[in-house]
N, C-alpha and C positions, 0 to 999 in steps of 0.2 A: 866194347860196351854191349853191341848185341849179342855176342857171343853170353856175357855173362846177365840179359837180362833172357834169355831163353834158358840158361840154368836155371834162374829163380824161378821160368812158368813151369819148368818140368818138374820140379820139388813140391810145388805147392798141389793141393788138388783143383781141380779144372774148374771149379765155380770160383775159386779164391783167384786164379792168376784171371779169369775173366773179369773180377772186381778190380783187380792191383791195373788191368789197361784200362777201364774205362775212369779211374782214377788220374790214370795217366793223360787220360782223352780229357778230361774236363777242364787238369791242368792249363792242356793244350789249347783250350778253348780263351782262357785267360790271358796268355804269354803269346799266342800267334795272332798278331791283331789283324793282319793284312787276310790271313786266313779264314779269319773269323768274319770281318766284312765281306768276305767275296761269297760263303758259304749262306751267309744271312740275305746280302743284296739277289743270287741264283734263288732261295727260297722265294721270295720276294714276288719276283719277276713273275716264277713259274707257277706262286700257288696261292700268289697274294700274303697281305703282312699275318695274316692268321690262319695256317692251312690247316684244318679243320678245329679252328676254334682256339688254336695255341698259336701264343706268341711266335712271329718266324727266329728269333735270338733263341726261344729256348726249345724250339725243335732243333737249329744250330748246331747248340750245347748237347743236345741230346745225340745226333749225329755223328763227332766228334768223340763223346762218350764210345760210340757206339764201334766206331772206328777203333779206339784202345783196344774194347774188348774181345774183338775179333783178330785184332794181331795179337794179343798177348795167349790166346786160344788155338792160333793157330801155332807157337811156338812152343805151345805144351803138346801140341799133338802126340808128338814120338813118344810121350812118356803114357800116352792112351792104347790100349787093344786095341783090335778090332770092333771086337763085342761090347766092350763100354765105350767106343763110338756109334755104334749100331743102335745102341740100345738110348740112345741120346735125340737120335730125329726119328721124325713122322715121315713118312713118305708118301706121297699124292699124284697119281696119277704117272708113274714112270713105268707104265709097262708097256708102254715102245720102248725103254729103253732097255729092258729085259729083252723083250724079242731081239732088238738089236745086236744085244748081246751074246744071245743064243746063237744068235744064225752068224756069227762073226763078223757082223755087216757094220762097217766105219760110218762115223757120225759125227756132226759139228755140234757141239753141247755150248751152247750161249747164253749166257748171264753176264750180271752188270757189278759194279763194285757195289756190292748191295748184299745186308748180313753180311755171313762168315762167308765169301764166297769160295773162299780157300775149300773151308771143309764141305762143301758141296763137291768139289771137286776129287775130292783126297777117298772119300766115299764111294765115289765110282770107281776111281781105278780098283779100290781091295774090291768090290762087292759084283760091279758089271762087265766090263771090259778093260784094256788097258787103255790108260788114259793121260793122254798128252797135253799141257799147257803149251799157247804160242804167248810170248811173253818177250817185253821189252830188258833191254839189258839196266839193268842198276848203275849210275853212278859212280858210287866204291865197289869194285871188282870184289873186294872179300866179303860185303854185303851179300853180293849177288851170288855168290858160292855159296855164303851159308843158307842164305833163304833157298835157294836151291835144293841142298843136302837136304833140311826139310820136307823139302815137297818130294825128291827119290824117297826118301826110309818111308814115306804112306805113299808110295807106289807112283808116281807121277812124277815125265817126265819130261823136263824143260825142253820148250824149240826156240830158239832165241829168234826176232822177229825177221830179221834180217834175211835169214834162212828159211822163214816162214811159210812159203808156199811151195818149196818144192817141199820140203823135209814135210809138209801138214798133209800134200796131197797122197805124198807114200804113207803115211801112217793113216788115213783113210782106207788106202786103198787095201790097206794089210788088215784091217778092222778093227784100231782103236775108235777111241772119241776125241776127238780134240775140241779141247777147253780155250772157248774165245770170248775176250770181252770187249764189246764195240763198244762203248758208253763214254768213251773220251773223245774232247776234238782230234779229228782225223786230220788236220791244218788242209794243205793245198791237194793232199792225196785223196781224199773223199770225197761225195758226192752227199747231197743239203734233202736233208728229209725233216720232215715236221718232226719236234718233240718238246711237247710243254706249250704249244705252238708259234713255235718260233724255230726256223730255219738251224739245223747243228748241222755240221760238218761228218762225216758221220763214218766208219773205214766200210769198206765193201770186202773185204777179205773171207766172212765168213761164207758171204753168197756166192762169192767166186769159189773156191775150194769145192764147197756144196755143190754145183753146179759143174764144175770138173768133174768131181770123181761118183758124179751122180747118188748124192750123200742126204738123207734125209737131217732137217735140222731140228734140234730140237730146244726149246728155250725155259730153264727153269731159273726160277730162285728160292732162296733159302732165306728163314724168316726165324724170328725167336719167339719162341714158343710160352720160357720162362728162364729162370736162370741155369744157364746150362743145358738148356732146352731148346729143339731148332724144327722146323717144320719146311722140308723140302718140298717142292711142288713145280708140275711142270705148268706151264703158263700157255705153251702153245709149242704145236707141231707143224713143221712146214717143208714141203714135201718140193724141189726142184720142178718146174716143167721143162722138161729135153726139146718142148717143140716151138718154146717161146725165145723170141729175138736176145741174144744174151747182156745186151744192156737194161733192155725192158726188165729182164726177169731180175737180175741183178738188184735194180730198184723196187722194185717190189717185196725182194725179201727182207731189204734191209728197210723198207718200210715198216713192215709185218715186224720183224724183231726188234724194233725200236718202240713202237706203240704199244707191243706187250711188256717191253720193260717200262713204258713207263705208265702204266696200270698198272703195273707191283710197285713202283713208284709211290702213288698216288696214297697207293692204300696202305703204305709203311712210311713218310717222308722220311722219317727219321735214320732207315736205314743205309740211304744214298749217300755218296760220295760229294757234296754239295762245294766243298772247297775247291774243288775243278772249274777253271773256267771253260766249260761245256761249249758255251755259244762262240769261241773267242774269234771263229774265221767266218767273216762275212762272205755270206754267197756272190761272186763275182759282179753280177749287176749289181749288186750294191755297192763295190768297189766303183763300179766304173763309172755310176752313174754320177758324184760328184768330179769325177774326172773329167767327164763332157761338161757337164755345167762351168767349171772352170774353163775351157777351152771356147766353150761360147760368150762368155767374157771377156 
């Protein structure tokens, strides 16, 4: 079935297969109800019932939408050039990562499930350097084959998480970019930084890596401009200290990289991944503290 809904994106031209998912997303907004609550209730929490003035259900819907049309874009890719990818984003402020480029110097490129994050990604590897996703395994194993095959034919290539930090820190060190996105609960493996301000769980992988292979980071997103239309921009640069305690600095990056996503956040709602339960692992004192309470009972 995916096989034959990525024939249909690659046939149609790229504004249409972007209509035919966000068609799909709206669907989805309808028939996934549990999805639809959890996406509405995180609106909710983080930005209150009206974030800037709209309804949080139909920024939701919008969301969801928004989600379609990003995977159905992202599976018409291979049927796109170069050039009529190029000629489709704005670009803003990426000339670190041109230099970076230049000088063959490896880099941890962070974004969030937000826009087309794919084709943020897929863009670097043809145009700056070569360019690695660290990425969780799928599921259905022929799922994750094919989205895969995708992501190699526009030049990007998969590090399964597992393998994550040795295989990311050689590909630093060799001078790709590797593509990480920290914006989901990290569960027991993370460490609890503010975002929306409320405590997430939150993976420290990209600062570690950074911080190893002495890697500067650099954090952008990609935003829709119009239909078929996307405007990449980097959001913020942030540069390792080699002299600071490396848990201290640790926290601190992934401070820095979580408050600049969620300022693009902020100023898109509609484009985040909202159906995640973001908050779901309580910071340990919060576990424990009903624990004593019961026990001093």
């Amino acid at each position: 079935m995916l096989r034959a809904l990525g024939a249909v994106a690659r046939l149609l031209p790229f504004e249409r297969a972007g209509d035919l998912g966000a068609g799909i997303g709206a669907l989805a907004f309808r028939v996934l109800g549990r999805r639809r609550r959890i996406a509405i209730e995180n609106l909710t929490l983080a930005l209150g019932p009206e974030p800037g003035g709209v309804p949080a259900e139909t920024v939701a819907r919008r969301a969801f939408e928004q989600l379609g049309r990003s995977f159905l874009e992202f599976l018409a890719i291979p049927a796109q050039s170069r050039e009529e990818l190029r000629a489709r984003i704005e670009f803003v402020g990426f000339e670190p990562f041109q230099e970076w480029g230049r000088a063959g110097r490896g880099a941890v490129v962070v974004t969030g499930h937000f826009g087309n994050w794919e084709l943020l990604g897929m863009f670097g590897g043809m145009e700056l350097a070569p360019v690695k996703y660290v990425l969780p395994r799928q599921t259905n194993p022929g799922s994750d084959d094919y989205l895969n095959e995708v992501r190699r034919r526009a030049g990007v290539e998969p590090v399964v998480i597992g393998y994550g930090m040795r295989a990311g820190l050689r590909a630093l060190r060799e001078g790709a970019f590797l593509g990480m996105l920290p914006d989901q609960d990290a569960r027991r493996a993370g460490i609890h930084v503010p975002f929306f301000g409320r405590p997430a769980s939150t993976h420290t992988g990209p600062a570690r890596l950074a911080i190893a292979a002495n890697a500067p980071i650099g954090v952008g997103v990609i935003e829709r401009s119009g239909r078929g239309r996307f405007r990449a921009r980097v959001v913020r640069v942030l540069i390792p200290d080699p002299s600071a305690e490396e848990e201290a600095e640790v926290r601190r990056l992934t401070e820095e990289m979580t408050k600049a996503l969620e300022e693009a956040i902020r100023g898109r709602p509609d484009h985040w991944y909202w159906i995640h339960r973001r908050w779901k692992t309580p910071p340990k004192d919060a576990v424990a503290a009903p624990v004593r309470a019961a026990v001093r009972t």
